[in-house]
N, C-alpha and C positions, 0 to 999 in steps of 0.2 A: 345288662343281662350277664348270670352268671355264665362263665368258660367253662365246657363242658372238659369232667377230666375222666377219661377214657378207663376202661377195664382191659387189660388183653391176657389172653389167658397164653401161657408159653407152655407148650409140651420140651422138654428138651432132654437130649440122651443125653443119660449119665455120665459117659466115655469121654463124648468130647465139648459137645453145646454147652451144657451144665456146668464143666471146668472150666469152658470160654467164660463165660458167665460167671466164675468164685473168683478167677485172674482177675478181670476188669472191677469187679467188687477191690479187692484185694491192692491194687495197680492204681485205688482211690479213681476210677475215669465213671465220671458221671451217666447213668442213664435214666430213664422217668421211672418214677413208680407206680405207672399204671402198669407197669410189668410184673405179673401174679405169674412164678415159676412152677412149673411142676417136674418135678425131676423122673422118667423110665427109664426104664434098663436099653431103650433101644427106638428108634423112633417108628421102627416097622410095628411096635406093640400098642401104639395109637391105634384106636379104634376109631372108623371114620364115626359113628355115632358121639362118642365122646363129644367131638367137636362139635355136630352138631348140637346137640345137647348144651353145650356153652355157649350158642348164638344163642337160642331158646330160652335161656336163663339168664341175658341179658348180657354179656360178653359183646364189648365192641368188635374187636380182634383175637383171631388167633394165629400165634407163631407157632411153627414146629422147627426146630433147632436140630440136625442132626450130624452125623458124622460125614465127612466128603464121601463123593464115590470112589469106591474100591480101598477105602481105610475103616469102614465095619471094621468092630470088633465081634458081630456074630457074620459075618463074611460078607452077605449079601442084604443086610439089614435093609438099607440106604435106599435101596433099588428099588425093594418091593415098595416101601416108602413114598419115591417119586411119584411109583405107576398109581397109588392109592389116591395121592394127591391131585393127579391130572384127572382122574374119573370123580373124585371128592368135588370139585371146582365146577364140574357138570351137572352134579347132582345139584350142588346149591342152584346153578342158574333153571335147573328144570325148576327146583322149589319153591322161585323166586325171592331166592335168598339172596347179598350182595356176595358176588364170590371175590370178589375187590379186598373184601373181609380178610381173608384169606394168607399167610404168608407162609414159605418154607425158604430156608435158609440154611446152610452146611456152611458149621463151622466148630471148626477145632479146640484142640484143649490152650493151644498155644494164643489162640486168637482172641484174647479180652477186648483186644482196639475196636477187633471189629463187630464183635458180637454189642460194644457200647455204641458203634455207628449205625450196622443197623435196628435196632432198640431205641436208638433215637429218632431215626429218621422212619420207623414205622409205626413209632408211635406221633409223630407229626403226621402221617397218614392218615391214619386214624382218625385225629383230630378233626381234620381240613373234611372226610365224611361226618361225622357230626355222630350223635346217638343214633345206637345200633336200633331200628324201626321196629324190630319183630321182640325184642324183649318182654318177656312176663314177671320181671323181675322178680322170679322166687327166690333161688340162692343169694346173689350177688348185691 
């Protein structure tokens, strides 16, 4: 049987996730390429539908990458962020979506190590659930 190899779709702010993410490129540290980046201006500019939208289009995973709290570069970006994400995570399990799916992670411009550890480690996540179940595979 073929290994399934995974999609995740990564939202990540420009300021610091995204620069995490051109260092560890850059610093040569390996991470999978089932990592599809999208670079925003801010991770509060996610839209929870977006996201939805890429489980639905057949997106194993989604990461949202953003900047620590109280290092916004629009002040409070981060915050609203969080709070979107913790009521995001309920709406999937009302949908019966897996919210397991799911990652958010704050990490800096300086942080390539770790933005390549977890990228690793949650695209082995990923894996270990198998194909994303509700896929209609138009886009992807």
């Amino acid at each position: 049987m073929k290994e399934h190899k995974p999609k995740i779709i990564c939202f990540l702010c420009k300021w610091c996730t995204s620069a995490g993410a051109d260092l560890a490129g850059t610093s040569r540290l390996r991470y999978p390429p089932a990592i599809l980046p999208i670079r925003v201006m801010c991770s509060s500019r996610i839209d929870p539908a977006f996201i939805i939208k890429a489980f639905l289009n057949g997106a194993d995973g989604v990461f949202i990458g953003g900047c620590h709290p109280g290092d916004c570069h629009y002040q409070e970006g981060n915050y609203h962020t969080r709070r979107r994400f913790a009521i995001l995570k309920k709406v999937f399990d009302a949908l019966g979506l897996e919210s397991k799916r799911l990652k958010l992670s704050w990490i800096s411009a300086s942080e390539g190590v770790k933005f390549a550890r977890v990228s690793n480690e949650y695209t082995e996540k990923i894996k270990s659930f198998g194909e994303n179940p509700t896929k209609s595979n138009v886009f992807l």
